[in-house]
Every structure is written in C-alpha cells, then in structure tokens.
C-alpha positions as CSV (number, residue, x, y, z in Angstrom):
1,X,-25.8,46.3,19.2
2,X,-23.6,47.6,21.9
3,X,-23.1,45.1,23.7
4,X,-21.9,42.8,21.1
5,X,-19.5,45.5,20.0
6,X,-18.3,45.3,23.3
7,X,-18.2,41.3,23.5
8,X,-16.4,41.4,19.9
9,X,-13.5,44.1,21.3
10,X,-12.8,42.2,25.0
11,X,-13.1,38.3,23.8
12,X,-12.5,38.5,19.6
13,X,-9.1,37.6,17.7
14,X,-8.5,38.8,14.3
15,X,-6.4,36.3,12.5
16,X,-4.4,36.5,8.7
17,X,-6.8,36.5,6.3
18,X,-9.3,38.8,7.6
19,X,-11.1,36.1,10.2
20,X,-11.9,37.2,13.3
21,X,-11.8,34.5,16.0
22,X,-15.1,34.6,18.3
23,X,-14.6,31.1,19.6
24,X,-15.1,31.9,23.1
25,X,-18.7,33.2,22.8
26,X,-20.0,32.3,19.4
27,X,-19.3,29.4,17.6
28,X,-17.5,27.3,19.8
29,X,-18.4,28.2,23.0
30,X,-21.6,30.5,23.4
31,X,-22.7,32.5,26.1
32,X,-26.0,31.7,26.1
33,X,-27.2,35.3,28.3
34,X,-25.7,37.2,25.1
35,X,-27.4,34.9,22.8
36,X,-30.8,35.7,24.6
37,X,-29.9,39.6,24.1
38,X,-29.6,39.0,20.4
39,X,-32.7,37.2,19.9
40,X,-34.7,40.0,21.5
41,X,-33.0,42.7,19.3
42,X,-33.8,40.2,16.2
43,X,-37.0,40.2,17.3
44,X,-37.5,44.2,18.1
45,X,-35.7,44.4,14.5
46,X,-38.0,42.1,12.6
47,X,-41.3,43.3,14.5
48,X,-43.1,44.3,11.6
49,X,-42.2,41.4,9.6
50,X,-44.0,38.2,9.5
51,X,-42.2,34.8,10.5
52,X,-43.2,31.3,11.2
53,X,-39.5,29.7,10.7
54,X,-36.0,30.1,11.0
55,X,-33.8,28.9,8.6
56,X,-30.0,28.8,9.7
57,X,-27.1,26.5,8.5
58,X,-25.3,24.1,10.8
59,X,-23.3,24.4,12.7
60,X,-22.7,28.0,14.1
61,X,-26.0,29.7,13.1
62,X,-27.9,26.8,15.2
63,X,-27.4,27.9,18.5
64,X,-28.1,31.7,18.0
65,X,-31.1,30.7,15.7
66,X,-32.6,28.2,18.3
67,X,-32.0,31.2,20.7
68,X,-33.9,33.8,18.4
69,X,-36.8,31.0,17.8
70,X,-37.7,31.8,20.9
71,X,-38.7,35.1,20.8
72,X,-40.7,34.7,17.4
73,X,-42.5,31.2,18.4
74,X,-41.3,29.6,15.4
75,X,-39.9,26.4,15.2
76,X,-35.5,26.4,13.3
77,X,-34.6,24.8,10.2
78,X,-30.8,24.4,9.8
79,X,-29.6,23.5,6.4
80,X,-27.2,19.9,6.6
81,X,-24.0,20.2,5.1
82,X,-24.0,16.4,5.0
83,X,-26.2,13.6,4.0
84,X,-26.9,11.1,6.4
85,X,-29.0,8.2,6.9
86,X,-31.6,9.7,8.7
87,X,-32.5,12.0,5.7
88,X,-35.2,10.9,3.9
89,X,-38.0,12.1,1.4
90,X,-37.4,14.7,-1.3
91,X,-34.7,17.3,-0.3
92,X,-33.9,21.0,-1.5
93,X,-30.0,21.0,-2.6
94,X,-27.8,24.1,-3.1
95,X,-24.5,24.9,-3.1
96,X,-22.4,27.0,-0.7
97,X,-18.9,27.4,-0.4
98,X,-17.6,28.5,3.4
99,X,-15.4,31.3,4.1
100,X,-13.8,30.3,6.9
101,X,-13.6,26.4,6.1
102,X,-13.1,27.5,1.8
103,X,-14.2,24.5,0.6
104,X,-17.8,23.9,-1.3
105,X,-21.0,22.5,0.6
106,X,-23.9,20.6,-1.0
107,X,-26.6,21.8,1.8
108,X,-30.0,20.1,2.2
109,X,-33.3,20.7,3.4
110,X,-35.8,17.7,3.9
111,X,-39.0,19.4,1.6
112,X,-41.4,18.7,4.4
113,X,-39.5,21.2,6.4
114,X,-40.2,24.3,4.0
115,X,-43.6,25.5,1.9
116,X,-44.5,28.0,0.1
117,X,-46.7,29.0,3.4
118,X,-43.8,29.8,5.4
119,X,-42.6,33.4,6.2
120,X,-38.6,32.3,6.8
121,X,-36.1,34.7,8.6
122,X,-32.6,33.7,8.0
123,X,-30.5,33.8,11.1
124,X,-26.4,33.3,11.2
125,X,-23.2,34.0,12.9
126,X,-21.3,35.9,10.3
127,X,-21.4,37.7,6.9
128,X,-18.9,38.1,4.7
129,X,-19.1,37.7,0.9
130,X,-22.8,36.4,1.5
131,X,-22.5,32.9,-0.1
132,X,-24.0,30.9,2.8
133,X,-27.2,33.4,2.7
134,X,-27.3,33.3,-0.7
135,X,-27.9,29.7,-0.6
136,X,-30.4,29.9,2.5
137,X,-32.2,32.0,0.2
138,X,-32.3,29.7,-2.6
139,X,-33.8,26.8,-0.8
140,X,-36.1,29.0,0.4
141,X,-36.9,30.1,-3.0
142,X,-37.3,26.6,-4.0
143,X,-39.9,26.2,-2.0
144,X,-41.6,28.7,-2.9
145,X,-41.8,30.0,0.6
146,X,-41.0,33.9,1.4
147,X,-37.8,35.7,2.8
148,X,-38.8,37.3,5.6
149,X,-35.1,38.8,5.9
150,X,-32.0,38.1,7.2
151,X,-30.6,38.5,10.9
152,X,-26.7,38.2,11.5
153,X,-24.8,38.1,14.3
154,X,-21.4,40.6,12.9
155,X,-21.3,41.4,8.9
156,X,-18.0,42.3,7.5
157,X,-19.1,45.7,6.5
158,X,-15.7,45.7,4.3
159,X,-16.5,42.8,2.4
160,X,-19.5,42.6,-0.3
161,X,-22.1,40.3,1.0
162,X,-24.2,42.5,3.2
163,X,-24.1,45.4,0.6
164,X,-25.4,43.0,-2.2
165,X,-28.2,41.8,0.0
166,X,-29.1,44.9,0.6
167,X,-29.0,46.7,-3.1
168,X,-31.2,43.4,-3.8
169,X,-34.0,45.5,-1.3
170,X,-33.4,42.1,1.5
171,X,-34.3,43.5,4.7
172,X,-30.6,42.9,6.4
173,X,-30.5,43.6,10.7
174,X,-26.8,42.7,11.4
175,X,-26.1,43.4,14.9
176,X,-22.6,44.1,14.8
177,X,-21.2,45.4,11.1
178,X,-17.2,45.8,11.2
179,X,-15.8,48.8,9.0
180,X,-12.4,47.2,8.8
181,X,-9.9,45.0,10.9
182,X,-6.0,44.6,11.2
183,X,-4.3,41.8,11.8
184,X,-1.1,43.0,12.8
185,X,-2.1,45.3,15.8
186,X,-5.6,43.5,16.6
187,X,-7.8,46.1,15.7
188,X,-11.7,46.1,15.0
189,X,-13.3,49.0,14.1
190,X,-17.2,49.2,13.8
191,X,-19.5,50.9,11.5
C-alpha cells in the first residue's frame, strides 16, 4: 500500500536493534484518515474470505482493528495482556513474548468472546518473528473457531514470521512488507 510506504519513509525512525519507530501515526498517535485507508484495503484484500470477528492484541493492533471492523461489520476481540478484575468466566490463555517490549505475555480471551462459529481475521501493527500471531492463532484454535487470515499493518520482510505464516498456507495481506532497514543512515527499503 502506497500510501503507507510513503507515511513509513516521511514520519518512521529506525532505531538499534532493527525497530522502526512509527509513533507518530501508529501506535502512539494514529492518524485515524490513514487508518480508514487500511481498513478498506483489508477489506478489498480479504473480500473473498468470510469474517464475523477480529481478533487483535492490545494495545497497538486495537485501534487499526477497531478501524478495519468497520468495513467487515464484525464486532474486535483484543487479547489482554493482563488479568484484571473485570475478567470473569473461563478464559483462553497463551503465551507471547513481544518484540519490541522482549519480555513474555500470558494473553487472555474471555471464552464467550470466541466459538467455533466464528470466521476470525487477525489484525495488527507489526510483524516480525510472528510470535504475537502465533499466539492469536492459538486462541483461536482453542476455540475451535477458524482463521480467516491475517492482516498487518508493515511485516519485516527480513525477519521470519511472515514467511512461516505463509509456508504454513495462512492467507497473510501485509500492507507494507520492509526488505531491509539501517540504522545508521535511516534507511527503509520496501519489498
């Protein structure tokens, strides 16, 4: 998507350690007109799939998944990192361990929230090695629902996640995949 491209190379940071900082327009602030531009390429790209939820992971995928919902009538699911009081019932529990934060993640899902009648398209900001998808997919699994694919916002084409998903026949749309990045002169370079 072209217009992400663009968005990445005028606004996006790469830091040390192969992060690229989108902070301005992503995940910490988000341009919500770009956001609306994605979920209607989500949705031309997942046309011919059926989907009744979106399943996303707080806190960054929320905003571009609630965005997205939109477009496909469906109502989101985000995955908690944390258990709070106001979970109650019989949860789905998986593991994921963050890139950017690299630390490990019990996420949960309340059961009532997921059944094996749902058609679930995952939706996020980034992938990179795939572990946050991975686990998306396993609640969804646990439930017996079906993967209706996966929608991300950039893939680090360089890194192994979005390959993986893909040899495992996932229907992957990334709209922005990065061939390689350098932190020393700033450069991003696109697939």
């Amino acid at each position: 998507m072209r217009l992400l491209e663009e968005r990445i190379l005028k606004d996006g940071t790469v830091k040390h350690g192969n992060v690229l900082k989108v902070d301005s327009f992503l995940n910490h602030q988000m341009d919500i007109g770009l956001f609306n531009e994605m979920g209607k390429e989500w949705k031309r790209l997942f046309e011919d799939v059926e989907v009744n939820k979106i399943l996303t992971i707080e806190a960054s995928g929320i905003g571009l998944a609630a965005i997205a919902a939109q477009y496909f009538e469906a109502p989101v699911v985000f995955a908690k990192k944390t258990m709070t009081i106001n979970l109650d019932g019989e949860l789905y529990t998986t593991r994921v361990q963050s890139f950017t934060h690299q630390r490990v993640y019990n996420v949960v899902v309340a059961k009532r929230f997921l059944s094996p009648e749902d058609h679930v398209l995952i939706i996020d900001d980034f992938l990179a090695n795939g572990c946050a998808i991975n686990g998306l997919m396993d609640l969804i699994y646990q439930a017996g629902a079906t993967l209706a694919g996966v929608g991300i916002a950039i893939e680090k084409g360089f890194q192994d996640g979005g390959r993986e998903l893909r040899e495992k026949g996932i229907k992957l749309e990334s709209l922005a995949i990065i061939k390689g990045m350098d932190d020393e002169t700033g450069t991003i370079e696109f697939m």
